[in-house]
Each structure stands twice: as structure tokens, then as C-alpha cells.
N, C-alpha and C positions, 0 to 999 in steps of 0.2 A: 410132898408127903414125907414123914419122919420116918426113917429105917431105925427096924430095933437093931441089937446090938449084933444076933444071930445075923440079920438080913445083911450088915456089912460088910461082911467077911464074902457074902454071895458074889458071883459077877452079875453085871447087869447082864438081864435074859434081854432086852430088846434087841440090840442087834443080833442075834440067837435070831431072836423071832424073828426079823428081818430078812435076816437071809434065807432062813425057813420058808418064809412068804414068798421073797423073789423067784425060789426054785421053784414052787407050785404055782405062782402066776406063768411062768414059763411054760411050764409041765402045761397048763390049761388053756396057754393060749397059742402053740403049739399042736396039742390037740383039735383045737375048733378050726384052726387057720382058714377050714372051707366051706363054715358055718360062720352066721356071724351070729356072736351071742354074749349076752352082758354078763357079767362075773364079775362078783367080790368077794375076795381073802380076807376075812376077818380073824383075830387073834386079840387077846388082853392078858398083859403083862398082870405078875403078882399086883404090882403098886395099881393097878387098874387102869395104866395106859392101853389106847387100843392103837393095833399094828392095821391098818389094813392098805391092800393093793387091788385095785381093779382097774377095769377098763371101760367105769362107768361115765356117764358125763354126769355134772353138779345137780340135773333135772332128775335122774334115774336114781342118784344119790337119794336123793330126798324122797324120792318115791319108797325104797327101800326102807329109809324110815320108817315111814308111816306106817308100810307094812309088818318093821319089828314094832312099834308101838300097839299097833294092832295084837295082835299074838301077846305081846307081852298081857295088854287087859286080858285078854282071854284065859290066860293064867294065875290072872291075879284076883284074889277073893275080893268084893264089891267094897269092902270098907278101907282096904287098902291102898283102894286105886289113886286117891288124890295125894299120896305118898309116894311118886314115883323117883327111883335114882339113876 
């Protein structure tokens, strides 16, 4: 994605975000240590990268999908649905 002229000057926020994530996956799984329980850090950069850390496996991954997918229809008016980004 093209940066305007203002965006250049910015620093890139990912690793921002990054480290941001790594400290709250810590923080959360530090927390559970005597639970066991699935967790995802989600975050999206300005450019619409997404940052995320969990401790899911690629099955629970996907599961999670579905379940934003789900919610998102839910949100979304009937004509727009077949327009999804």
C-alpha cells in the first residue's frame, strides 16, 4: 500500500504494535498459567496489517473465523453482505 506524503514522515507502528502484543500475551498467559485457555491478541495497523499473538492451534484459528465472520453478518445490512472486506 502507497504511504501519502504525511504517512512518511510517521514510524512504522508495527513493531509498536508488536511489542504492545508480546507484553499482553505475557500479561495473559501468565495470568491463566493454572487454567488452560485459548487466547488471541488481535490489533491492525493504520495500513490494515493485522498484528496478532495467541496460543491458538491453526483448528481454533479457524474456528475463530467463522465466529468473526459470523458477527460480522450480523452487523451487516442484508444487501451488503456479498461485499465483504
Amino acid at each position: 500500500m502507497l504511504r501519502s506524503v504525511y504517512d512518511r514522515h510517521m514510524p512504522d507502528p508495527v513493531p509498536l504494535i508488536e511489542a504492545a502484543l508480546v507484553e499482553a500475551d505475557s500479561l495473559i498467559r501468565e495470568r491463566f498459567k493454572d487454567i488452560e485457555v485459548d487466547h488471541l491478541i488481535l490489533a491492525v495497523a493504520p495500513d490494515g496489517a493485522a498484528v496478532i499473538r495467541s496460543n491458538c492451534g491453526p483448528k481454533m484459528l479457524r474456528h475463530l473465523a467463522d465466529l468473526l465472520n459470523e458477527i460480522a453478518d450480523e452487523h451487516t445490512p442484508p444487501a451488503d453482505r456479498k461485499h465483504r472486506h
